[in-house]
C-alpha positions, 0 to 999 in steps of 0.5 A: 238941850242936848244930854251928854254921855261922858265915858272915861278911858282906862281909869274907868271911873265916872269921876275924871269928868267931875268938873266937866258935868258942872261946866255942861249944866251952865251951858244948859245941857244935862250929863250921864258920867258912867263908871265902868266895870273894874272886873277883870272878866268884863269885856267890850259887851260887859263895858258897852252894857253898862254904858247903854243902862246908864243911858236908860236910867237917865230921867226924861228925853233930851233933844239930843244924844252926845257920845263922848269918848275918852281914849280907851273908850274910843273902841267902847262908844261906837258900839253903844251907837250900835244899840240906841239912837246917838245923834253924834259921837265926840272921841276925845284924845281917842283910840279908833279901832280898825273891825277885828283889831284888839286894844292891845294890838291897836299899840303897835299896828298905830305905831304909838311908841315910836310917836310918843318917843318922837314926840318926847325929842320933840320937846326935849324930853328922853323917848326912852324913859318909862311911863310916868302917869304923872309926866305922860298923863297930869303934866298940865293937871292944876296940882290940887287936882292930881292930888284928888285923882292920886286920893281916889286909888288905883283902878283900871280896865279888865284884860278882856277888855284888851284881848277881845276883837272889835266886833263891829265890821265898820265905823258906826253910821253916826256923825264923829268928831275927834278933838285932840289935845296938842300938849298930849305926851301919850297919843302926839297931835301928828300920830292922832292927825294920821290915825283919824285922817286913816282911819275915819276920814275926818280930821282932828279939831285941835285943843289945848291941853295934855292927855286929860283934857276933863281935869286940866282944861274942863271948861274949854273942853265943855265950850268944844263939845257944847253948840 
């Protein structure tokens, strides 16, 4: 039996791997989903606290500890695997961070614009049109629950979250997976391919599905992430 650590992106909200959790119980694992905090003055340390005590609050050893990071989170997992024990750490549509980089610089030092406006060529689709959650984000979101996701009010990431530097100077010592959506509009499956090839030195583990791969395809997304 492993426990699986869900941390959302830049929602922030333990809900978006609401059909996930159920998914992860079948299979026989257990699930810690986190809410992070919605407090502009919370940083990357207030962020990763709050992460490492969800953990703790967690009832009973599991055999194993599973880290899985969407998007944002990418910069905030690595460094709860600098305080406890994590026995693997699965990054899903993810940013990676390079040490001392900001997640308001990782945009422009990746190159995602001009990815995602390549991407929307690709597709036929105008690369000059303004983000859309609803065509970037829940294009492939069943409509019932991207009707609950809208319910559930706005919520975002503190802008120190965005300003401060990654403290860690190198990719925490734990085995990584990167699984990365092909349908996703906002981090293309080449751009994720190059990031995590330059960046980690690992490969993506292709899978389908868009941006939010927990609410459009939560039970293939729990076959990926489970044994």
């Amino acid at each position: 039996m492993a426990t699986y650590v869900l941390i959302p992106g830049a929602d922030g909200r333990a809900w978006y791997w609401h059909l996930v959790l159920p998914e992860l119980h079948r299979r026989g694992h257990d699930g810690i989903t986190v809410d992070l905090p919605q407090d502009e003055s919370a940083g990357l340390a207030e962020y990763t606290d709050t992460v490492v005590r969800a953990i703790g609050d967690a009832p009973g050893p599991a055999d194993e500890l599973v880290l899985v990071a969407q998007s944002l989170a990418g910069f905030i997992a690595p460094l709860v695997c600098d305080r406890l024990p994590v026995d693997q750490l699965i990054l899903v549509n993810a940013m990676v961070p390079k040490p001392g980089e900001t997640a308001g610089d990782w945009w422009a030092n990746t190159g995602q614009a001009d990815a995602r406006a390549a991407f929307a060529v690709e597709q036929g689709r105008d690369p000059d049109a303004e983000f859309d959650v609803l065509v970037d984000f829940f294009h492939d979101v069943p409509q019932e629950v991207t009707v609950a996701a809208m319910e559930q009010g706005e919520a975002g990431p503190s802008e120190a979250v965005f300003t401060q530097p990654w403290p860690l100077t190198a990719w925490p010592d734990v085995p990584t997976r990167f699984l990365q959506g092909r349908d996703d509009r906002f981090f293309p499956l080449d751009f994720q391919r190059r990031n995590a090839e330059e960046r980690l030195g690992i490969a993506v583990e292709e899978v389908p599905g868009g941006h939010l791969l927990a609410l459009s395809h939560p039970a293939e997304l729990a076959d990926r992430i489970t044994p």
